[in-house]
C-alpha positions, 0 to 999 in steps of 0.5 A: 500500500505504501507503494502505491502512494510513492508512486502516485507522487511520482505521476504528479511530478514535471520535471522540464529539459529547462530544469534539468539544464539550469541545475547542471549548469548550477553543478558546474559553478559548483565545481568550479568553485569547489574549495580545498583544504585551506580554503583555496580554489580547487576546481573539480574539473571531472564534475565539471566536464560529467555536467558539461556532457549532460548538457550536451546529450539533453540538448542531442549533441551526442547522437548514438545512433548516427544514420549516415551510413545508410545503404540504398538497395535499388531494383530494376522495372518490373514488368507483369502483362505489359504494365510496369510495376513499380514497387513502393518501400520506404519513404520517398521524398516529398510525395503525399501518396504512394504509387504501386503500379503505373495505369492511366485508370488510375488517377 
């Protein structure tokens, strides 16, 4: 029972890209201001590089799945009676319908 309270707290909760990035930017002056023993400035610079990387993958700069590398396989006309079928697979650029098969009855 007392899990489904928790859990219900949780679905009322917003959490934005905003925030998020407000707070590590606030990390980062954190660990930029980070003081030492006597009191001196010591940077920690790896909490500031991890927040730097955070702030960069909320804002997609660091794109795992990288599709420049795709492989277009292209077939030939097929012909069935005398009429050209043309096979549709994938998405074609800036077209709004589809086209399986060439026929002047067919508009």
């Amino acid at each position: 029972m007392v899990r489904k309270k928790k859990l219900s707290n949780i679905e009322n909760l917003s959490y934005s890209k905003n925030e998020s990035f407000e707070n590590l930017q606030a990390v980062q002056q954190m660990a930029l201001n980070k003081k030492g023993k006597d009191d001196e400035l010591a940077p920690d610079i790896s909490l500031f590089l991890k927040a730097e990387e955070l702030k960069g993958k909320l804002c997609g700069l660091y794109n795992d799945k990288d599709n420049r590398d795709s492989h277009i396989n292209i077939m030939g006309s097929v012909f069935i009676d005398g009429n050209e079928l043309l096979l549709n697979v994938g998405d074609k650029p800036n077209t709004e319908e589809n086209i399986f098969y060439k026929d002047d009855s067919i508009t």
